[in-house]
DOROLUM-970166 format. One line per field, with one value per residue: residue number from 1; residue in three letters; x, z, y of N, C-alpha, C in turn. Coordinates in steps of 0.001 Angstrom, whole numbers, plus 500000, padded with zeros to 6 digits. Atoms other than C-alpha are relative to their C-alpha. Example, Ala and Ser with C-alpha at 12.3 -4.5 7.8 and 13.67 -1.06 7.14 Angstrom:
% residues 2
resi = [1:2]
resn = [ALA:SER]
n.x = [500890:499180]
n.z = [500000:499940]
n.y = [498810:498810]
ca.x = [512300:513670]
ca.z = [507800:507140]
ca.y = [495500:498940]
c.x = [500900:499230]
c.z = [500000:500730]
c.y = [501200:501090]
END
This chain:
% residues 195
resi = [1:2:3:4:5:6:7:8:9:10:11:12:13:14:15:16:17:18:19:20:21:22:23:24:25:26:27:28:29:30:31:32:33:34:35:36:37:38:39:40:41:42:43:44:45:46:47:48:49:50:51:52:53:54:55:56:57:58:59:60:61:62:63:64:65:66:67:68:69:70:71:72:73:74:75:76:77:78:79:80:81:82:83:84:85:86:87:88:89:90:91:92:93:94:95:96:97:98:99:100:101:102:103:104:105:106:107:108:109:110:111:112:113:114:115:116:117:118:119:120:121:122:123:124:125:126:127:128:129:130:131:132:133:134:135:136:137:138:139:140:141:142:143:144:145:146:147:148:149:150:151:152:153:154:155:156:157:158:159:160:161:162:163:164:165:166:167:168:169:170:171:172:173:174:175:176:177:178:179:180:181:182:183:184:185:186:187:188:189:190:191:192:193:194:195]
resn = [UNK:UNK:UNK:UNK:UNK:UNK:UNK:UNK:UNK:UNK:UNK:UNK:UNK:UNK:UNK:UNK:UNK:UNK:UNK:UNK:UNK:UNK:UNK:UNK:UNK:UNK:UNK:UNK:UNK:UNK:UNK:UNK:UNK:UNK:UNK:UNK:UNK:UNK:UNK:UNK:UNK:UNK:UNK:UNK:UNK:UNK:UNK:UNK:UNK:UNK:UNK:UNK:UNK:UNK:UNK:UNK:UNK:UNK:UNK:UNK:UNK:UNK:UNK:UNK:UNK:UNK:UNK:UNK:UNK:UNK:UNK:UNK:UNK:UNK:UNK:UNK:UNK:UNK:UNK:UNK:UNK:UNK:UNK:UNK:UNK:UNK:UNK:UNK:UNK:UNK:UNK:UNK:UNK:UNK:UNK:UNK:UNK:UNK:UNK:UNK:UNK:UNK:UNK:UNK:UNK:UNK:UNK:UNK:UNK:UNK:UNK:UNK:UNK:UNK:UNK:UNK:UNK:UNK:UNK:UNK:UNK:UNK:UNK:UNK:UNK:UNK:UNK:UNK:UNK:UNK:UNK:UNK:UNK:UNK:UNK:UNK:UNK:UNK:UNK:UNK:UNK:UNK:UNK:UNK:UNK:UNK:UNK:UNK:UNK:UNK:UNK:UNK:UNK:UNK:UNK:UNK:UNK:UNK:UNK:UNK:UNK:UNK:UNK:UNK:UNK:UNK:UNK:UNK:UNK:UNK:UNK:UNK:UNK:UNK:UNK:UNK:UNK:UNK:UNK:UNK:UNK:UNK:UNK:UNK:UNK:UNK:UNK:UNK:UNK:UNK:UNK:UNK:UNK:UNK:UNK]
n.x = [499088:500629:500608:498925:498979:500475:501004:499962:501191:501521:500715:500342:501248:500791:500146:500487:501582:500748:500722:500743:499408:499532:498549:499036:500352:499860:499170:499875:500203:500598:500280:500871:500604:500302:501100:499351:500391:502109:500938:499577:500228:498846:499969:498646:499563:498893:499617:499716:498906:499860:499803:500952:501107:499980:500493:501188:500194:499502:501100:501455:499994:499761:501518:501201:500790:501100:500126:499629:498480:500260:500754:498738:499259:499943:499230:498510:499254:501046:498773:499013:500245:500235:498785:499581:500441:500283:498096:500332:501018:499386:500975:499295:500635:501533:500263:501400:500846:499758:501784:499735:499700:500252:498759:499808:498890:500274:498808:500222:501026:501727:500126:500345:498272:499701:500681:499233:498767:500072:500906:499077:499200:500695:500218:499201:499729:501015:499723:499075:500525:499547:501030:500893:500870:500363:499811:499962:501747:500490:499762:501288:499575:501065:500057:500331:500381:501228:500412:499094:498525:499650:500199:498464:499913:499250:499884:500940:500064:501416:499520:500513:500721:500852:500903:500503:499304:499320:499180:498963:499970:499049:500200:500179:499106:499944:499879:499739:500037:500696:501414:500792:501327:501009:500994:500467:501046:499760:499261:501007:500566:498775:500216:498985:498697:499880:499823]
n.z = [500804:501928:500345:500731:499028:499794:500620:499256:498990:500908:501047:499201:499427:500870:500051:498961:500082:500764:499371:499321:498915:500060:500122:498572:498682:500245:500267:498296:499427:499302:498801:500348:498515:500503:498995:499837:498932:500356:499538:500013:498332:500102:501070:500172:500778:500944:500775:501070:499916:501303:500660:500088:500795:501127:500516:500410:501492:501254:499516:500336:501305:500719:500646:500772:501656:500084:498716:499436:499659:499048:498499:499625:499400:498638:499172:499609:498875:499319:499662:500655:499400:498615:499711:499227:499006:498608:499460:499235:499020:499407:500680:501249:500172:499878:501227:500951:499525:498946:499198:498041:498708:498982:500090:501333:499656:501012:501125:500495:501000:500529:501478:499853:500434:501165:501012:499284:500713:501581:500309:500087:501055:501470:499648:499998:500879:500845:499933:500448:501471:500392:500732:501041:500999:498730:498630:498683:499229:498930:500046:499920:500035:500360:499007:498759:499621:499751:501434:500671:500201:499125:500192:500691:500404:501202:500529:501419:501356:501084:501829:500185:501143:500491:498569:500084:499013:499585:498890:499856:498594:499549:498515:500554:499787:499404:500180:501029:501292:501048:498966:500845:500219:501175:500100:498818:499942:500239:498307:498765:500187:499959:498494:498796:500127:500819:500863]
n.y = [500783:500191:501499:500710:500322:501286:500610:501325:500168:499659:501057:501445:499195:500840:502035:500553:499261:500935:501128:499769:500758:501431:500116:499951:500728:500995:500278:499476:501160:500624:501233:500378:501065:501598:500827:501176:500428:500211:498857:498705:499931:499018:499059:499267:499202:500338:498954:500139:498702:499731:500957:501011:499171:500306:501366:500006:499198:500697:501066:499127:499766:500936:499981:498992:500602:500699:500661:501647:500003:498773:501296:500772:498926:499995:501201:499881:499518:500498:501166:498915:499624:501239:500623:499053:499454:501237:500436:498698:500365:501599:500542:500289:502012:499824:500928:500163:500331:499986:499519:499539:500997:499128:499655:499348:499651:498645:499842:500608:498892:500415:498974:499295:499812:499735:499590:498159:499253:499889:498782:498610:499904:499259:498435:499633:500017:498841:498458:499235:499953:500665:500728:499859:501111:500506:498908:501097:499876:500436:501485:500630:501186:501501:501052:499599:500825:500768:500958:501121:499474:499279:498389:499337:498820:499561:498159:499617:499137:499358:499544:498964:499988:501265:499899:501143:499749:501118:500169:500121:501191:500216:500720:500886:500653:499522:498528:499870:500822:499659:499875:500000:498833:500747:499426:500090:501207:501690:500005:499379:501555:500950:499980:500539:499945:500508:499240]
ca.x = [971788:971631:969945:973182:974997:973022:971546:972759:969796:967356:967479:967194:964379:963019:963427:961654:958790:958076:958041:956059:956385:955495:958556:960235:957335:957798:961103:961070:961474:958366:957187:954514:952908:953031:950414:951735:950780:946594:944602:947080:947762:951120:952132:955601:957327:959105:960818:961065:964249:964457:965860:963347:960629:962383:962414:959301:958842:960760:958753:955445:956787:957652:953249:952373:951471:948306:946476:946911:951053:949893:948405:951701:953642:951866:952651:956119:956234:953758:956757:959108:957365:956856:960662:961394:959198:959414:963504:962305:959696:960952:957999:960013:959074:955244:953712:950522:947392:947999:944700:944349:946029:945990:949733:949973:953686:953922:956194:953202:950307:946321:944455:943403:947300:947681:945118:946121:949536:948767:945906:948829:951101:948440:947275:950928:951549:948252:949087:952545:950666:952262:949325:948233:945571:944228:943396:944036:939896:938450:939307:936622:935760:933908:932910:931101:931547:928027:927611:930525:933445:936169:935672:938689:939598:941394:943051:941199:942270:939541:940713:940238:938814:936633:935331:936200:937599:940208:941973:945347:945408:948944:947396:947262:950870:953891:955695:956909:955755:953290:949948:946277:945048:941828:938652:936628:933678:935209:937475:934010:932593:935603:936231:937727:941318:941391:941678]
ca.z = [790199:786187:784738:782281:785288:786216:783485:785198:788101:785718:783580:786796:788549:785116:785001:788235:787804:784880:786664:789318:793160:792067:790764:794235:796347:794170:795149:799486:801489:802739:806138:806416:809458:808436:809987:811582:814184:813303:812952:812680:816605:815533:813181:812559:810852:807339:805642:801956:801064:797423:795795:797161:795477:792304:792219:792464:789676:787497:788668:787792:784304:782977:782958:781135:777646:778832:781974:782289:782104:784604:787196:786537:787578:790506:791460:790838:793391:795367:796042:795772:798753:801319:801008:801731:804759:806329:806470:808349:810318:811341:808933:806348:807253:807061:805625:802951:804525:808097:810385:814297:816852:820174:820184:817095:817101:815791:813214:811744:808907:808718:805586:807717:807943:804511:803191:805078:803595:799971:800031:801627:798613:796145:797743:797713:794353:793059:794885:793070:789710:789024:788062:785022:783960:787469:790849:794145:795665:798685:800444:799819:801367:801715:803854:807153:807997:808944:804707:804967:804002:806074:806568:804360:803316:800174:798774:795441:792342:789783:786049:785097:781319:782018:785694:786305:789907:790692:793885:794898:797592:799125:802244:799911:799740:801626:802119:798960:796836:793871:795334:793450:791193:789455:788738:792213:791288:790289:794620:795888:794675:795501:799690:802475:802861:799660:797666]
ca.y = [193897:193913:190939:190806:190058:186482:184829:181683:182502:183883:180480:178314:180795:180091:176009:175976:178814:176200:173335:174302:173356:169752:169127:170001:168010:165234:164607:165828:162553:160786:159626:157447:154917:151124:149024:145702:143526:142977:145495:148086:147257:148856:152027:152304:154875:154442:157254:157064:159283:161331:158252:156029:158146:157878:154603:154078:156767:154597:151646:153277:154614:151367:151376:154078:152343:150745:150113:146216:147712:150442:147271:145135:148556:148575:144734:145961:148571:147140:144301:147096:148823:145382:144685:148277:148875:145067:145746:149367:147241:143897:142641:140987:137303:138099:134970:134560:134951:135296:135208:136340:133817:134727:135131:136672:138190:142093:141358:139695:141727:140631:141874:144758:146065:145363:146740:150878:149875:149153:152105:154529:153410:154080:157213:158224:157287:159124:162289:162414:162162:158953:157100:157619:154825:154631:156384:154955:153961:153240:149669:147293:144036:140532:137809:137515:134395:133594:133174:130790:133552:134534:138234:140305:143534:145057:148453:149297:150965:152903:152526:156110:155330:152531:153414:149894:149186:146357:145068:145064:141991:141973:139685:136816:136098:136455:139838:140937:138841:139718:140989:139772:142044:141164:142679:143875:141609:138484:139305:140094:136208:134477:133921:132176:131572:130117:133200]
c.x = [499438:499534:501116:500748:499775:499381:500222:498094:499089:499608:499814:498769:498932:498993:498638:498234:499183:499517:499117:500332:499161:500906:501146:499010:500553:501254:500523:499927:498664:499568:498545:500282:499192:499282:500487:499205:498515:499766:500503:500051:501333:500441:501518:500637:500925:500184:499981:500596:499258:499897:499358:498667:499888:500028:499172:499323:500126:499296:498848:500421:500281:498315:499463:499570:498522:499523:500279:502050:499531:499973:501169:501042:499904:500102:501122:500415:499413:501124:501205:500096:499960:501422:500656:499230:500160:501321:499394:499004:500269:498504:500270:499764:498217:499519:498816:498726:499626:498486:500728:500908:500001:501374:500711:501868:499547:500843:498665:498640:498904:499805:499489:501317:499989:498954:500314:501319:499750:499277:501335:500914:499410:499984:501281:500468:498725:500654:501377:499512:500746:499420:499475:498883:498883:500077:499774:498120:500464:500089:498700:499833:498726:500145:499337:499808:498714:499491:501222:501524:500973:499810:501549:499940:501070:500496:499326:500712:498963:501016:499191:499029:498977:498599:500238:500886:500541:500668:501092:500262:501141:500170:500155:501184:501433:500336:500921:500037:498414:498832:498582:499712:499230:498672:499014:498827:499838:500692:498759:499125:500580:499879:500648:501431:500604:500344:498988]
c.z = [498583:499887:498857:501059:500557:499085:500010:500883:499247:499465:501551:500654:498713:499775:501143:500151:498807:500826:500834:501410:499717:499611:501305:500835:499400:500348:501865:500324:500557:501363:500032:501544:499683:500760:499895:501606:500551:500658:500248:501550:500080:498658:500339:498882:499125:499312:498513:499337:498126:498817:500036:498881:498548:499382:499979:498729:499036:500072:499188:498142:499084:499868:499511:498834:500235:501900:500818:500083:501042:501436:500084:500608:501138:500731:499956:501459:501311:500542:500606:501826:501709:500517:500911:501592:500683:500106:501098:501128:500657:499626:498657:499870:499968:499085:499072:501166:501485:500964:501526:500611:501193:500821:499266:499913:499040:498909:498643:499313:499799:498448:500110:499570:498442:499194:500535:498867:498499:499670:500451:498998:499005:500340:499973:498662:499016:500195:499405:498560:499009:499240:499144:499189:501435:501206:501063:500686:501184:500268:499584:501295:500117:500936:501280:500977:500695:498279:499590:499243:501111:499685:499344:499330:498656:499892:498700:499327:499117:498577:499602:498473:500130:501537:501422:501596:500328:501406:499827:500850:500334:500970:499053:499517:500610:499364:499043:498342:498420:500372:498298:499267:498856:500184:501833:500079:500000:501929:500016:499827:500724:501728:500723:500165:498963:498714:500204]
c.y = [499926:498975:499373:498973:498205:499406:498426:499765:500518:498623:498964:500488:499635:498816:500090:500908:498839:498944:499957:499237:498488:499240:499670:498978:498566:499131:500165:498306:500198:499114:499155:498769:498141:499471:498218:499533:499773:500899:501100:500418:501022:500854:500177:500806:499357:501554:498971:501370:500230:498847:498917:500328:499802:498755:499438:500708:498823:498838:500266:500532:499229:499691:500805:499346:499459:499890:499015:500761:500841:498916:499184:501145:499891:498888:500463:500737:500160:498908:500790:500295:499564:499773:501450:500525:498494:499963:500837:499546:498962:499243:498990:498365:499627:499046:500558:499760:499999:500654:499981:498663:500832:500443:500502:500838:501440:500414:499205:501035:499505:500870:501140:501224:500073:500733:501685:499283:500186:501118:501373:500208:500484:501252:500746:499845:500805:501639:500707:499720:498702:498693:500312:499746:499588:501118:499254:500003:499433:498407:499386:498271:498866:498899:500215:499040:498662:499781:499428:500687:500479:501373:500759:501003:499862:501141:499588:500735:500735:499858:501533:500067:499035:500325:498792:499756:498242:500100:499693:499505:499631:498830:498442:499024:500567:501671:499901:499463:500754:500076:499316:501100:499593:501228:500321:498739:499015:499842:499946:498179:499208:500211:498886:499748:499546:501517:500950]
END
């Protein structure tokens, strides 16, 4: 076939040799394994379609100017994320703070749970290059109750210019509401159900 004949499919074979296949992953629905019911006793599946993806995009690009906008981005879709997976989970009444009982119901999230989900959102929002000011880290956590803290986990952030690593504490209030995020060192002082 001539190349006069298509220069429709030449310019879109084009578009797309530019963009590169991140372009196309960025945009494939998402599955992913929510942790509910302490301790990640249960993993249920959430899709996150095309349009979920992008909204989160758009979420996330309202922080590019600065890091501190980069960290309020990610309370946004960090809220964004609880409302959409506790409809998909029957997690949606998940209070603040929620420790073991021995009846615990599995509609209900420890800060072990939350801390897998908020680290799979970061880690999912790093790997689509959506972070710019920041890279999803390793959880951290604190307490051991024999020095008087309850024991509690976190997801982590890294500020990429500074080194500087903050938490993203979802367990701290309920579901969907505005997670901590503060410096790791000032979380790692701080302790018991109090904050």
């Amino acid at each position: 076939m001539p190349l006069k004949r298509v220069p429709g499919t030449l310019a879109v074979l084009l578009v797309l040799a530019l963009a590169g296949p991140a372009a196309a992953e960025s945009l494939a629905p998402v599955k992913i394994r929510y942790c509910h019911g302490y301790g990640c006793k249960m993993r249920s599946p959430v899709i996150f379609s095309s349009g979920d993806l992008q909204t989160l995009k758009r979420i996330l690009d309202r922080g590019k100017a600065s890091p501190a906008a980069e960290r309020a981005a990610i309370s946004r879709a960090d809220q964004w994320y609880e409302r959409k997976a506790g409809a998909a989970t029957g997690t949606s009444k998940d209070g603040a703070k929620d420790t073991y009982e021995l009846f615990t119901p599995l509609s209900e999230i420890d800060c072990v749970d939350e801390t897998v989900n908020t680290t799979t959102l970061l880690e999912m929002l790093d790997r689509h290059g959506w972070l710019r000011h920041h890279k999803a880290g390793r959880p951290a956590n604190r307490g051991f109750l024999i020095d008087g803290r309850y024991p509690h986990n976190t997801a982590t952030i890294t500020e990429k210019a500074s080194g500087r690593r903050w938490v993203v504490d979802s367990w701290v209030r309920a579901n969907a509401e505005p997670p901590d995020i503060k410096p790791l060192d000032v979380w790692k002082r701080e302790g018991g159900r109090r904050g």
